[in-house]
PyMOL Python script that loads the backbone (N, CA, C, O; Angstrom):
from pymol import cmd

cmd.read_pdbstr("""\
ATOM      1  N   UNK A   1     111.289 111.115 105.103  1.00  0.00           N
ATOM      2  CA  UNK A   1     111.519 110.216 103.993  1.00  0.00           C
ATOM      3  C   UNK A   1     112.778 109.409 104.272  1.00  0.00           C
ATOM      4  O   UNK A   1     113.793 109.927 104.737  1.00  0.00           O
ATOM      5  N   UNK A   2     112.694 108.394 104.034  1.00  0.00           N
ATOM      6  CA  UNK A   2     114.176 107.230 104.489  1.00  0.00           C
ATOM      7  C   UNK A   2     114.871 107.313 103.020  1.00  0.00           C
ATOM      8  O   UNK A   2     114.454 107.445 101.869  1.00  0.00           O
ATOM      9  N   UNK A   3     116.190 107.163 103.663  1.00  0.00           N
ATOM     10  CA  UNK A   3     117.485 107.051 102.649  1.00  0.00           C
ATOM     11  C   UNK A   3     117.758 106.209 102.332  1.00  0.00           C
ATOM     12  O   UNK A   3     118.326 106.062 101.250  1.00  0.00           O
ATOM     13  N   UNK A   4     117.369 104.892 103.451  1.00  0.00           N
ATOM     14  CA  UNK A   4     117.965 103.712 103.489  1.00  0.00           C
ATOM     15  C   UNK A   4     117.285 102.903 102.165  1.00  0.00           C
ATOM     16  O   UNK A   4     116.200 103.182 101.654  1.00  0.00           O
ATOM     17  N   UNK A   5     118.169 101.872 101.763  1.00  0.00           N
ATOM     18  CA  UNK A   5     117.824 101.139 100.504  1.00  0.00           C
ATOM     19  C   UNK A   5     118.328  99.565 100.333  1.00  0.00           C
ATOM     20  O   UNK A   5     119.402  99.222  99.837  1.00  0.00           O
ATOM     21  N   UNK A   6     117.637  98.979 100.687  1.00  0.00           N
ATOM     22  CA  UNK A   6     117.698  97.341 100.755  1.00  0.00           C
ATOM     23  C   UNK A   6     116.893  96.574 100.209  1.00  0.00           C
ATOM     24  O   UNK A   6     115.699  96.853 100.094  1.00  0.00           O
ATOM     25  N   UNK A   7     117.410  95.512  99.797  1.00  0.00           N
ATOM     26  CA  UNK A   7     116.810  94.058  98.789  1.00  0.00           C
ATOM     27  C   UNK A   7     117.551  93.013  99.239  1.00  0.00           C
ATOM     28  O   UNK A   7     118.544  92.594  98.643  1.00  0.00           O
ATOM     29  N   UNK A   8     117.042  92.474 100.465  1.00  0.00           N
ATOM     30  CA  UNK A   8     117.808  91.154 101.021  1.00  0.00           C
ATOM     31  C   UNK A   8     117.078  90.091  99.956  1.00  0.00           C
ATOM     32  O   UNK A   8     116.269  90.463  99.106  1.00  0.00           O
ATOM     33  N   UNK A   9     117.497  88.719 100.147  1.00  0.00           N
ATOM     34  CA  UNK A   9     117.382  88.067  99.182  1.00  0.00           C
ATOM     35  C   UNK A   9     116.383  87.303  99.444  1.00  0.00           C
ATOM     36  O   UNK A   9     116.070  86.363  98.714  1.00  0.00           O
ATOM     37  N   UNK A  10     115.625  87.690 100.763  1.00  0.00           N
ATOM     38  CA  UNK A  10     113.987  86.905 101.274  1.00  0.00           C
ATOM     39  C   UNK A  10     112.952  88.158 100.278  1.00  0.00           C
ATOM     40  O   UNK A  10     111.964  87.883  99.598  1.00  0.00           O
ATOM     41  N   UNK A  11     113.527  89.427 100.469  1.00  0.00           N
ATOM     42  CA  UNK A  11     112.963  90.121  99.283  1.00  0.00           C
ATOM     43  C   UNK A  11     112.981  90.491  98.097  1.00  0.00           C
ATOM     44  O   UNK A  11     112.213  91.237  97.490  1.00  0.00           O
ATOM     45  N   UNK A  12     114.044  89.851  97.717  1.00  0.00           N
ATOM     46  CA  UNK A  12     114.400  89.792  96.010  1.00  0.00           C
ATOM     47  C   UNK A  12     113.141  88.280  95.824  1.00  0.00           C
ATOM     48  O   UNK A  12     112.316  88.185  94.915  1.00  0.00           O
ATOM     49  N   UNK A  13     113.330  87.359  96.861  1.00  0.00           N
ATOM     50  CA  UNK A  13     112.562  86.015  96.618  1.00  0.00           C
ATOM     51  C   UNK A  13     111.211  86.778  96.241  1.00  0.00           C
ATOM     52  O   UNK A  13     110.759  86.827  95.097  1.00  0.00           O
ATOM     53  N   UNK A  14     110.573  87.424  97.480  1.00  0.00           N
ATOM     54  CA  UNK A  14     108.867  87.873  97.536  1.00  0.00           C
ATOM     55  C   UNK A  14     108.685  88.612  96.485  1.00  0.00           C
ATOM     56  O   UNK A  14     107.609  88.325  95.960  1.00  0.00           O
ATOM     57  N   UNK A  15     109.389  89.645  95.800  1.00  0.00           N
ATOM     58  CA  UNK A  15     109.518  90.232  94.725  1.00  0.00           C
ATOM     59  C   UNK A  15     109.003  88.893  93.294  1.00  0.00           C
ATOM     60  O   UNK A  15     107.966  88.883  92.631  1.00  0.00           O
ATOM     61  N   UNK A  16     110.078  88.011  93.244  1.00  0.00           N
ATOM     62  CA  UNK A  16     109.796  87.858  92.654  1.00  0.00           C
ATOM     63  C   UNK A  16     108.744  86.977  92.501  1.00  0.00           C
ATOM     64  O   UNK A  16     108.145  86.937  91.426  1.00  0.00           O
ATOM     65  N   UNK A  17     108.362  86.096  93.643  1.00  0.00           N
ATOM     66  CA  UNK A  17     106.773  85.366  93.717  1.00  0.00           C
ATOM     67  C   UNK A  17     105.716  86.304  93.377  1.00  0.00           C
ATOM     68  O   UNK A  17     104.802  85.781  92.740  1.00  0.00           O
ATOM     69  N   UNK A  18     105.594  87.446  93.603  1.00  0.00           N
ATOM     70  CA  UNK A  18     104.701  88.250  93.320  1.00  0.00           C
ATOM     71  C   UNK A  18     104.702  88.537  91.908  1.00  0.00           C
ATOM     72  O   UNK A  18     103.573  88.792  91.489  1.00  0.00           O
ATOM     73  N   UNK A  19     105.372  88.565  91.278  1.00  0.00           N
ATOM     74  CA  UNK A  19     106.125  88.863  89.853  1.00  0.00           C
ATOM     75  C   UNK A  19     105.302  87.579  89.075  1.00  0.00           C
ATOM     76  O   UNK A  19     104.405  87.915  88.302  1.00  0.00           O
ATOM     77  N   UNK A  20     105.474  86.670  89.185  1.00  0.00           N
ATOM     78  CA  UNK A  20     104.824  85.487  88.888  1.00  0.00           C
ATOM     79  C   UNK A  20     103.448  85.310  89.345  1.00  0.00           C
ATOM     80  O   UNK A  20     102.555  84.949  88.578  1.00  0.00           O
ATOM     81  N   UNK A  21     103.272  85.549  90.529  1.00  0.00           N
ATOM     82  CA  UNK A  21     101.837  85.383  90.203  1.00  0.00           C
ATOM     83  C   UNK A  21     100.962  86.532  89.605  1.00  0.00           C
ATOM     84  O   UNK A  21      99.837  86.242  89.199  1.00  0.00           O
ATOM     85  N   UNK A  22     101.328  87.578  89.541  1.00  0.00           N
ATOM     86  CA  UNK A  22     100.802  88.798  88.472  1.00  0.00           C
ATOM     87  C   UNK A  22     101.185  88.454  87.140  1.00  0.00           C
ATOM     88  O   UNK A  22     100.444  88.886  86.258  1.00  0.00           O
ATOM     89  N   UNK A  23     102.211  87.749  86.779  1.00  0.00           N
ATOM     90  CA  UNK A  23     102.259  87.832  84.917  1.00  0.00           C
ATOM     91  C   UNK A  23     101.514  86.592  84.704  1.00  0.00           C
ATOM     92  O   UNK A  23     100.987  86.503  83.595  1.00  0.00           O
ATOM     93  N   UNK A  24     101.348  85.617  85.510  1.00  0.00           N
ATOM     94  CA  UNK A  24     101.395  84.017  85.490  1.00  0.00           C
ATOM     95  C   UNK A  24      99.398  83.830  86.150  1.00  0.00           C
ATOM     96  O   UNK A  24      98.482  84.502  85.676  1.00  0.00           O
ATOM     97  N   UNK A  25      99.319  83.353  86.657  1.00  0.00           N
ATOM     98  CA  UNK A  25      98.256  82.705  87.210  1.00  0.00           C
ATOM     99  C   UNK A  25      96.784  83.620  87.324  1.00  0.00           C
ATOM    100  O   UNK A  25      95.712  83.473  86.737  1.00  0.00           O
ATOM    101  N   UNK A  26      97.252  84.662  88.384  1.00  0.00           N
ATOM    102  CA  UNK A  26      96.273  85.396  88.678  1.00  0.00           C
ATOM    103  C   UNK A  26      95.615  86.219  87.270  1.00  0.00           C
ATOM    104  O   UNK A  26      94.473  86.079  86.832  1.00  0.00           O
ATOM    105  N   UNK A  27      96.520  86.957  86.812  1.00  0.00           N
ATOM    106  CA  UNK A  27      95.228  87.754  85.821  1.00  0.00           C
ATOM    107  C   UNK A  27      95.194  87.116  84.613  1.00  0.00           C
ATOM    108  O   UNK A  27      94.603  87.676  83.689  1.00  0.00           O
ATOM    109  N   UNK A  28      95.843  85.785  84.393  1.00  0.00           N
ATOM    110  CA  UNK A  28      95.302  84.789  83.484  1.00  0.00           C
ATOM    111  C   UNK A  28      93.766  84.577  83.687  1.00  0.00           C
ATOM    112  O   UNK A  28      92.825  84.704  82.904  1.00  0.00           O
ATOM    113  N   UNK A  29      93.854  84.083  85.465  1.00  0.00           N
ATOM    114  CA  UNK A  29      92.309  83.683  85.526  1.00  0.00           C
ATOM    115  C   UNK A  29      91.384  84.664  85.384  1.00  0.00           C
ATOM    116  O   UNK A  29      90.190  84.519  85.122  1.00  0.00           O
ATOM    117  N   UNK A  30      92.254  86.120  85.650  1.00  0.00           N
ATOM    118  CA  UNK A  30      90.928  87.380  85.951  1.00  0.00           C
ATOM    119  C   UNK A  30      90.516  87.225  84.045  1.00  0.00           C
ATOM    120  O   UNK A  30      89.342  86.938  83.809  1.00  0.00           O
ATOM    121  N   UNK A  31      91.494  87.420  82.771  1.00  0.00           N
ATOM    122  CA  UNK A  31      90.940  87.053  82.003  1.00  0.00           C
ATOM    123  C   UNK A  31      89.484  85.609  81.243  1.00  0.00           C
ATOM    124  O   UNK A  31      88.646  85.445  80.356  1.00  0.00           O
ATOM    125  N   UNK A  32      90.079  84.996  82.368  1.00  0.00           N
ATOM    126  CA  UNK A  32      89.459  83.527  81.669  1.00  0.00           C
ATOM    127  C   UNK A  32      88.179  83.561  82.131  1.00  0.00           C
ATOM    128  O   UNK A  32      87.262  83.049  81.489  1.00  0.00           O
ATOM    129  N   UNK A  33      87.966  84.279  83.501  1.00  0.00           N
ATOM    130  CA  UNK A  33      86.553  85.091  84.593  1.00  0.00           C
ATOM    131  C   UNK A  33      85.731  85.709  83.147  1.00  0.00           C
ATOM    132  O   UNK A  33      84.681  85.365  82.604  1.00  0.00           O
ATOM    133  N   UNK A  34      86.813  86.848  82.805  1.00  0.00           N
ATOM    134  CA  UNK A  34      85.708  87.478  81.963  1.00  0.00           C
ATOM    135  C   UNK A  34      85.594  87.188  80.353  1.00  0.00           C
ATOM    136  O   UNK A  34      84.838  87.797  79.597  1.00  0.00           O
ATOM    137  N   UNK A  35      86.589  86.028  79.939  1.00  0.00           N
ATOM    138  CA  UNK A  35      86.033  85.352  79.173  1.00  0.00           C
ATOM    139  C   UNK A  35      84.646  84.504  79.474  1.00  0.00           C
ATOM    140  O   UNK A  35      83.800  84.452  78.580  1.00  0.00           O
ATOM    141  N   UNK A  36      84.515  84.127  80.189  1.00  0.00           N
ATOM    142  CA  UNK A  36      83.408  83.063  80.585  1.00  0.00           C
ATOM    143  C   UNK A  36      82.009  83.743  80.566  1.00  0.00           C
ATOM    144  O   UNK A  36      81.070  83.639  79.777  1.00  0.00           O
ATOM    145  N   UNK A  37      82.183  84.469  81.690  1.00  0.00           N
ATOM    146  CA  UNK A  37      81.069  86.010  81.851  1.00  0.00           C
ATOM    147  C   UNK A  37      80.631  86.220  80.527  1.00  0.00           C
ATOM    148  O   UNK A  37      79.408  86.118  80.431  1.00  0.00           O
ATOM    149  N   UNK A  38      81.537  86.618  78.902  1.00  0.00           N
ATOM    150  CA  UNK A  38      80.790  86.906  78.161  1.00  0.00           C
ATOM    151  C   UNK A  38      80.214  85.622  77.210  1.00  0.00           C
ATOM    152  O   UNK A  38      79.665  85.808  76.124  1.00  0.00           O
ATOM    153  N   UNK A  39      80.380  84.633  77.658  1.00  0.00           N
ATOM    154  CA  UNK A  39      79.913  83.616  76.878  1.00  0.00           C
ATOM    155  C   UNK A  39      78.495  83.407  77.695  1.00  0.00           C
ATOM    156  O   UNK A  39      77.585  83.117  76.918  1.00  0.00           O
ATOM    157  N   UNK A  40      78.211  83.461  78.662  1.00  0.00           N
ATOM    158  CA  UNK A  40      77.409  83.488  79.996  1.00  0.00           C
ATOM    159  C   UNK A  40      75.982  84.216  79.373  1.00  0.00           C
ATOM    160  O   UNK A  40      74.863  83.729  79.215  1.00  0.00           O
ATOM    161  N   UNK A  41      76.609  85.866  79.035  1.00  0.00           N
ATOM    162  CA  UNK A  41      75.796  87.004  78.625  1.00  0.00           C
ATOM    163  C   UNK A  41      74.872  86.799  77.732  1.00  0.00           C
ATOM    164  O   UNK A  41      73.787  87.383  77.734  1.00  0.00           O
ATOM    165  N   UNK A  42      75.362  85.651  76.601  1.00  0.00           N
ATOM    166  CA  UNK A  42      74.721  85.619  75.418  1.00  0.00           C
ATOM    167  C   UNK A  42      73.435  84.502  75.834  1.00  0.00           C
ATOM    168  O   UNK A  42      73.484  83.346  76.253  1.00  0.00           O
ATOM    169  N   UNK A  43      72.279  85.414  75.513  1.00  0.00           N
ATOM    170  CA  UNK A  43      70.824  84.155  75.393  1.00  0.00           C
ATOM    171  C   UNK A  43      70.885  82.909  75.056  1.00  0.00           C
ATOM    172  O   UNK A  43      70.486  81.889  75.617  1.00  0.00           O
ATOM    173  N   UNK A  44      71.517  83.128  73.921  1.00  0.00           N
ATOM    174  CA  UNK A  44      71.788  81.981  73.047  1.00  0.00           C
ATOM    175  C   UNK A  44      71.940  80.434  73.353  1.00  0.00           C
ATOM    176  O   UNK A  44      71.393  79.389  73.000  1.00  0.00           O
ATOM    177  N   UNK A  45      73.572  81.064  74.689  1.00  0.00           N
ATOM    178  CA  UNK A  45      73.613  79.849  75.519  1.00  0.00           C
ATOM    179  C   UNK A  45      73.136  79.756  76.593  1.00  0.00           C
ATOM    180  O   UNK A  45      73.056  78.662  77.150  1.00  0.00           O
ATOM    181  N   UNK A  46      72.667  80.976  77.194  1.00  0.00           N
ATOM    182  CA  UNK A  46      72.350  80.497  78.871  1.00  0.00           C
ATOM    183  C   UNK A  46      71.246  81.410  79.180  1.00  0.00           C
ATOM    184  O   UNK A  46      71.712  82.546  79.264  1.00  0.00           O
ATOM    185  N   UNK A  47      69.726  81.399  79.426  1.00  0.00           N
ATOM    186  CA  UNK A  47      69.080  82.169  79.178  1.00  0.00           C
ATOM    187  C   UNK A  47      67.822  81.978  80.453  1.00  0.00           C
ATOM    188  O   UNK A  47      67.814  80.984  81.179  1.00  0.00           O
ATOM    189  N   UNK A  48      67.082  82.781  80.538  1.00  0.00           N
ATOM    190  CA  UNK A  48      65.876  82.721  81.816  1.00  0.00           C
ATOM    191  C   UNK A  48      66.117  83.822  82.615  1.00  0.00           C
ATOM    192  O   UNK A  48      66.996  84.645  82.362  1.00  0.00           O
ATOM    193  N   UNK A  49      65.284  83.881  83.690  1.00  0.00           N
ATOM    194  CA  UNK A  49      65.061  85.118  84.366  1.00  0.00           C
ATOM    195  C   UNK A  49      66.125  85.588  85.210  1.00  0.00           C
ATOM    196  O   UNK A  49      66.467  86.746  85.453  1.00  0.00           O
ATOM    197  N   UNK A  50      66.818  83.959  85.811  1.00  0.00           N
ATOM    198  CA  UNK A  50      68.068  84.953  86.420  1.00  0.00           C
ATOM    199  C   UNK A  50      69.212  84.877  85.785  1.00  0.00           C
ATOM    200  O   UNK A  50      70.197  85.337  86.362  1.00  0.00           O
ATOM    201  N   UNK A  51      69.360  84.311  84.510  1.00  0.00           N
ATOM    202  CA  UNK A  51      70.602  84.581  83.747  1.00  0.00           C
ATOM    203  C   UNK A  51      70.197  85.883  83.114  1.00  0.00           C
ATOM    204  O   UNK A  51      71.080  86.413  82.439  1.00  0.00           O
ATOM    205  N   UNK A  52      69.078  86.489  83.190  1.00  0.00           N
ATOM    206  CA  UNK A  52      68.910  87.820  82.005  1.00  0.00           C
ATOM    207  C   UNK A  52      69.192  88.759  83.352  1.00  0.00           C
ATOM    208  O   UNK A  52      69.588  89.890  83.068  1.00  0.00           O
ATOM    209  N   UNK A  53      69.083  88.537  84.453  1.00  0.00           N
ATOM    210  CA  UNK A  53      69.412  89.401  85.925  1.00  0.00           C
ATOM    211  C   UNK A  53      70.729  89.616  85.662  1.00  0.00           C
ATOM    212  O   UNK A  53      71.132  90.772  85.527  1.00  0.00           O
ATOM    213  N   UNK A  54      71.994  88.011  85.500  1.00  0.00           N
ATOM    214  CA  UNK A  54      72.620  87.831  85.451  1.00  0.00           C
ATOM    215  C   UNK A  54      73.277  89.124  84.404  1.00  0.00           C
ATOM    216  O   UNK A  54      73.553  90.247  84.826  1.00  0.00           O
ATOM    217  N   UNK A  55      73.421  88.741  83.186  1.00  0.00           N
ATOM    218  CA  UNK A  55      73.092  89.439  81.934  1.00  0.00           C
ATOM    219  C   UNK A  55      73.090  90.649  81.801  1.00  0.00           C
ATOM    220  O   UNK A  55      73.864  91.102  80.958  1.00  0.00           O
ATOM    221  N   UNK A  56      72.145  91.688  82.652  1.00  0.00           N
ATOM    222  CA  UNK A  56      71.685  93.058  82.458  1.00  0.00           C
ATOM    223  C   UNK A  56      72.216  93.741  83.964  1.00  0.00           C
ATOM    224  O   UNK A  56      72.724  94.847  84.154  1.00  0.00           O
ATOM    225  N   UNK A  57      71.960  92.864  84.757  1.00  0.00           N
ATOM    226  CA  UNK A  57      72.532  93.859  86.084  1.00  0.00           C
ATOM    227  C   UNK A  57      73.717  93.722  86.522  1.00  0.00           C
ATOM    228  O   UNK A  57      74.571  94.599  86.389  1.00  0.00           O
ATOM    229  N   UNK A  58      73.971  92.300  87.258  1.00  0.00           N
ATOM    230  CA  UNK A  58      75.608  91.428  87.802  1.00  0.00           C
ATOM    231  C   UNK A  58      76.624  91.471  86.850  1.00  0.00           C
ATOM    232  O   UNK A  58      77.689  91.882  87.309  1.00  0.00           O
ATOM    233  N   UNK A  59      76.632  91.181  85.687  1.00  0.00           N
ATOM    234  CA  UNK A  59      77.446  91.167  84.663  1.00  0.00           C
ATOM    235  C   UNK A  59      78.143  92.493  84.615  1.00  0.00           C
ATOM    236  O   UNK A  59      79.239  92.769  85.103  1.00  0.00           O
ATOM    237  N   UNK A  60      77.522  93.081  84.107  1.00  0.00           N
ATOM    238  CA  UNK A  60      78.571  94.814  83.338  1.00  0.00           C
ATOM    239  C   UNK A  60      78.909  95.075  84.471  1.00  0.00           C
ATOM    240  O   UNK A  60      79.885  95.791  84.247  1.00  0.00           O
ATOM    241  N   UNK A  61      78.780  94.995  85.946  1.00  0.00           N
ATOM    242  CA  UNK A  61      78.971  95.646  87.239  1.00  0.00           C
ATOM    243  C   UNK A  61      80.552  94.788  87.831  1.00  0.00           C
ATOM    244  O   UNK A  61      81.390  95.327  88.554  1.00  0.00           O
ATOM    245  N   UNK A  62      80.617  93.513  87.346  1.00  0.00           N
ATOM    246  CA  UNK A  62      81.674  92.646  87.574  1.00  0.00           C
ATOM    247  C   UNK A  62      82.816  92.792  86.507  1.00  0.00           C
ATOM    248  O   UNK A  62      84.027  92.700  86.709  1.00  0.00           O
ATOM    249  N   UNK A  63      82.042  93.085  85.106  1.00  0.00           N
ATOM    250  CA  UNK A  63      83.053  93.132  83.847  1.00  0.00           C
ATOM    251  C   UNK A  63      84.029  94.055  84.343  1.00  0.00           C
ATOM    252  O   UNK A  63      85.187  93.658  84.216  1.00  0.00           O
ATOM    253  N   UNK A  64      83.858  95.331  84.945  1.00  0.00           N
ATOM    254  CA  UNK A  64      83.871  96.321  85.014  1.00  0.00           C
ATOM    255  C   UNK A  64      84.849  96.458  86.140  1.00  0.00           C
ATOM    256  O   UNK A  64      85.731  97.300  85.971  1.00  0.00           O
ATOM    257  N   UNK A  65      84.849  95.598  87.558  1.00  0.00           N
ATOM    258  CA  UNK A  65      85.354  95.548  88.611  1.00  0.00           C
ATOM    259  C   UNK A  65      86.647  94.343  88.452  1.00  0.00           C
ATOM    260  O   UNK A  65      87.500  94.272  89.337  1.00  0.00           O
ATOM    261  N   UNK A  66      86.690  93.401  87.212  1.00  0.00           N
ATOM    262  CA  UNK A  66      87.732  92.859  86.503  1.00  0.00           C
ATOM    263  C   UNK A  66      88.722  93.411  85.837  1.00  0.00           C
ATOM    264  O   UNK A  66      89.889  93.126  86.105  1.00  0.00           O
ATOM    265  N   UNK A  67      88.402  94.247  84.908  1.00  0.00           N
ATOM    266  CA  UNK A  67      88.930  94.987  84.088  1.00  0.00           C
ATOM    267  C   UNK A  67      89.808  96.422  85.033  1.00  0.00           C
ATOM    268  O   UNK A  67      90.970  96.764  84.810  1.00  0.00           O
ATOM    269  N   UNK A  68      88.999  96.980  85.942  1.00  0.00           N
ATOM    270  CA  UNK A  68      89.895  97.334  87.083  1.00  0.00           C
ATOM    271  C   UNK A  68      90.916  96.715  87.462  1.00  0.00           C
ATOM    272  O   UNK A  68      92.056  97.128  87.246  1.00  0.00           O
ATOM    273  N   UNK A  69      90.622  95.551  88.131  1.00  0.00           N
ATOM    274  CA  UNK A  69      91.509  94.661  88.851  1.00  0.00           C
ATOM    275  C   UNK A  69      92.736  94.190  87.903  1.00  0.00           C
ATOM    276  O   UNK A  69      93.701  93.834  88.579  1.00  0.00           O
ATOM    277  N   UNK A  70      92.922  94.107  86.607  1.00  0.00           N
ATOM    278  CA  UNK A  70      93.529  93.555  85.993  1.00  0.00           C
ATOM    279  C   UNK A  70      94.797  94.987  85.363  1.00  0.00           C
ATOM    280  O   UNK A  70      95.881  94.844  84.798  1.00  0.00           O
ATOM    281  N   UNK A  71      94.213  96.009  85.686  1.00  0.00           N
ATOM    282  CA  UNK A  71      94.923  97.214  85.387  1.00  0.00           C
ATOM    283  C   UNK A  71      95.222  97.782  86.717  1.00  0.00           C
ATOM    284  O   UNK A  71      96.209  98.505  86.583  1.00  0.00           O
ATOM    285  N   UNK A  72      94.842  97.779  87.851  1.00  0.00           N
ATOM    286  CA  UNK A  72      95.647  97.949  88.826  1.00  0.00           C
ATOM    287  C   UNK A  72      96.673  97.245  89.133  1.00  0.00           C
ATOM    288  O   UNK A  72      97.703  97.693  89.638  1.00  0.00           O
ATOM    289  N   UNK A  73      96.382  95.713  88.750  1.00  0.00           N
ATOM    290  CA  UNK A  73      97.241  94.555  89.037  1.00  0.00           C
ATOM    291  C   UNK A  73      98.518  95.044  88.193  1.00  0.00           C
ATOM    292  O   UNK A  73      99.555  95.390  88.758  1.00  0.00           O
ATOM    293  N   UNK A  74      98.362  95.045  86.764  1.00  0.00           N
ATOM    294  CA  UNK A  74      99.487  95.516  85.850  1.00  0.00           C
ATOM    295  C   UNK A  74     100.410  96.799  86.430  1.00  0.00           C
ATOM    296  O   UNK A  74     101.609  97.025  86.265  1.00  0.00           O
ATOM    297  N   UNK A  75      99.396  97.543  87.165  1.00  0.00           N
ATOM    298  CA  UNK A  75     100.774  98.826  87.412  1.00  0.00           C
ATOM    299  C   UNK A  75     100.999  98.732  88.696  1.00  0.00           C
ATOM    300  O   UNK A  75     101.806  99.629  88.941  1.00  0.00           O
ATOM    301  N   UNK A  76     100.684  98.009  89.926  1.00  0.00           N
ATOM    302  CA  UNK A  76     101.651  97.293  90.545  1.00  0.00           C
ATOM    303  C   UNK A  76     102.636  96.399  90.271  1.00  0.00           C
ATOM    304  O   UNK A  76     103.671  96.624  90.897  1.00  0.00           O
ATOM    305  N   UNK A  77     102.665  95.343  89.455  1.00  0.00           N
ATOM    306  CA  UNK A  77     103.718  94.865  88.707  1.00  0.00           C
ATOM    307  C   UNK A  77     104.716  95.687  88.236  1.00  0.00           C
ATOM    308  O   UNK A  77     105.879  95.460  88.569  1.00  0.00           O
ATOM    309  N   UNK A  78     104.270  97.175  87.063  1.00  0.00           N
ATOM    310  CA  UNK A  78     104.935  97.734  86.596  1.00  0.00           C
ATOM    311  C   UNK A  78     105.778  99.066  88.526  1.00  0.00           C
ATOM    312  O   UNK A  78     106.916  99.421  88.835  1.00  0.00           O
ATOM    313  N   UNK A  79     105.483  99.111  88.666  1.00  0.00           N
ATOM    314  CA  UNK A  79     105.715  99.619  90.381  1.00  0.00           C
ATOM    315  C   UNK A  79     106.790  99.223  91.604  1.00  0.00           C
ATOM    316  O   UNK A  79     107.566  99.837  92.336  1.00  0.00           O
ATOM    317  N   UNK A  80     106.432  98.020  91.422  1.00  0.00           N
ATOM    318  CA  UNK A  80     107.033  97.120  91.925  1.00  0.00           C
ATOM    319  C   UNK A  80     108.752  96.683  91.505  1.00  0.00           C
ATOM    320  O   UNK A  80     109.821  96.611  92.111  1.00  0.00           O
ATOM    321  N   UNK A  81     108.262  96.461  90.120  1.00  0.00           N
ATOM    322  CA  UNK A  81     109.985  96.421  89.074  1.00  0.00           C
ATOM    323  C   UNK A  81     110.391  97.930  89.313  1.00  0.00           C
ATOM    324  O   UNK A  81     111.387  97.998  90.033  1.00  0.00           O
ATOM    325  N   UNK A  82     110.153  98.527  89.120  1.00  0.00           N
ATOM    326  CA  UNK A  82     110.999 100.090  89.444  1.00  0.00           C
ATOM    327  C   UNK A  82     110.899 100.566  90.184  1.00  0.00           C
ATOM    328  O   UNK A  82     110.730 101.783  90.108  1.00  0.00           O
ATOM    329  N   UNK A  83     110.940  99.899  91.406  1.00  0.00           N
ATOM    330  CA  UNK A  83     111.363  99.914  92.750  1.00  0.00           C
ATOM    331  C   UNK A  83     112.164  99.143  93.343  1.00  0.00           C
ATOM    332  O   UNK A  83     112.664  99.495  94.411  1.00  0.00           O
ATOM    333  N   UNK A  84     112.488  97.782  92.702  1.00  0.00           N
ATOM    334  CA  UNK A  84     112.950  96.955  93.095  1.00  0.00           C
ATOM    335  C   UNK A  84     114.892  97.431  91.975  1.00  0.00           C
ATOM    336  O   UNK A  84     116.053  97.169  92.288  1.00  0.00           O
ATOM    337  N   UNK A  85     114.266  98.225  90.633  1.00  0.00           N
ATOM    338  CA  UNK A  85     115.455  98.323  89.921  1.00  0.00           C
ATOM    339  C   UNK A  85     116.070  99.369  90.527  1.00  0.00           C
ATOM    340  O   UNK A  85     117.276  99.366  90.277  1.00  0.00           O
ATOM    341  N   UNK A  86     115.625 100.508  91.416  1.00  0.00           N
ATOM    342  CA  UNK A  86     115.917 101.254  91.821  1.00  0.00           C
ATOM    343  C   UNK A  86     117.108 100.811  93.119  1.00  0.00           C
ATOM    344  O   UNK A  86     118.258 101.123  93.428  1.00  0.00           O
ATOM    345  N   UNK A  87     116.241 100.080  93.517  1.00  0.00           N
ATOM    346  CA  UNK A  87     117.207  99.953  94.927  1.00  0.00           C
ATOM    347  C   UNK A  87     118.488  99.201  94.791  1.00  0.00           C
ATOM    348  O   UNK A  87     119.457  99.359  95.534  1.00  0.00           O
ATOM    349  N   UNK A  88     118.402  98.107  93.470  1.00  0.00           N
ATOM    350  CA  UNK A  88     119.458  97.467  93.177  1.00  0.00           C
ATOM    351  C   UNK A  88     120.694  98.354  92.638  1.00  0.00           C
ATOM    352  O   UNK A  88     121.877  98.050  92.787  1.00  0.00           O
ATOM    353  N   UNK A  89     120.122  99.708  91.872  1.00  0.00           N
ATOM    354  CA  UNK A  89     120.758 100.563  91.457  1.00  0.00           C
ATOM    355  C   UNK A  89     121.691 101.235  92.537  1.00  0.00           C
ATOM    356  O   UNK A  89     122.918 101.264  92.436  1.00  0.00           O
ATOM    357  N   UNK A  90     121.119 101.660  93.366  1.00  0.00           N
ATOM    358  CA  UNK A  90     121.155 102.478  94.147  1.00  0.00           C
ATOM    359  C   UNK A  90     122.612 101.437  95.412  1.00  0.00           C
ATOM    360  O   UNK A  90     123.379 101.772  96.314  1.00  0.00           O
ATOM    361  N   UNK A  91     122.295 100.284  94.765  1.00  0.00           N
ATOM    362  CA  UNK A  91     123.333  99.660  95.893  1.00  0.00           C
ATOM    363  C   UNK A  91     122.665  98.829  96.977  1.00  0.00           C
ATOM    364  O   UNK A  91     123.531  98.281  97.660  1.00  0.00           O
ATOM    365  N   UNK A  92     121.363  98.528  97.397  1.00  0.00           N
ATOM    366  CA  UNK A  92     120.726  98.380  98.228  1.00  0.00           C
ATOM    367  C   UNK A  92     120.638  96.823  98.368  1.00  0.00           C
ATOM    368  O   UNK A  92     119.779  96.391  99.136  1.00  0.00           O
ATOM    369  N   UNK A  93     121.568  95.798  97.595  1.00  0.00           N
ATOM    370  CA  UNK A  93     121.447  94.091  97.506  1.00  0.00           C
ATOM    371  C   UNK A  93     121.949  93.914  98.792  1.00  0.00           C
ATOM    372  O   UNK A  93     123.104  94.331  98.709  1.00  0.00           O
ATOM    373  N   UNK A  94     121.764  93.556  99.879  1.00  0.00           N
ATOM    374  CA  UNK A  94     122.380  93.505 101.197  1.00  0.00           C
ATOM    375  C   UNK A  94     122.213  92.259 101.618  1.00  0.00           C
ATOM    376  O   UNK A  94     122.640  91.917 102.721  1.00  0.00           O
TER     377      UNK A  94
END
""", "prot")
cmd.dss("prot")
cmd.show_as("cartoon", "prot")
cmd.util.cbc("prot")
cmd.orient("prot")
């Protein structure tokens, strides 16, 4: 296990680009994905043999692999900050 503890400031930068695109862009869109998807689902608006494929098979299998993605995404974010607070703690701004 290493002792050593550093946050140069090319990795305080990547830190925080990553930081931004996890609160900011990316799981905005993973939401706006599965907003769409359920507007998609409904007969109402979009309907026939391969939107009911769409609908009954592709759909819940993607909802599902979003909703993952968007909660793994969050506790890397959350991971990431308390690791990054750690090392600053610890003395590691080099």
């Amino acid at each position: 296990m290493s002792t050593r503890v550093l946050s140069t400031d090319e990795g305080r930068a990547s830190l925080e680009h990553l930081r931004s695109v996890l609160t900011g862009g990316l799981t905005e869109q993973l939401a706006q994905l599965e907003r769409e998807g359920r507007r998609l689902s409904d007969p109402s608006i979009w309907d026939g043999r391969e939107a009911s494929r769409f609908r009954d098979d592709l759909w819940p299998t993607t909802t599902k692999a979003l909703h993952q993605a968007v909660e793994a995404l969050t506790a890397l974010r959350e991971y990431v900050a308390k690791v990054n607070h750690a090392i600053l703690a610890a003395g590691g701004n080099g």
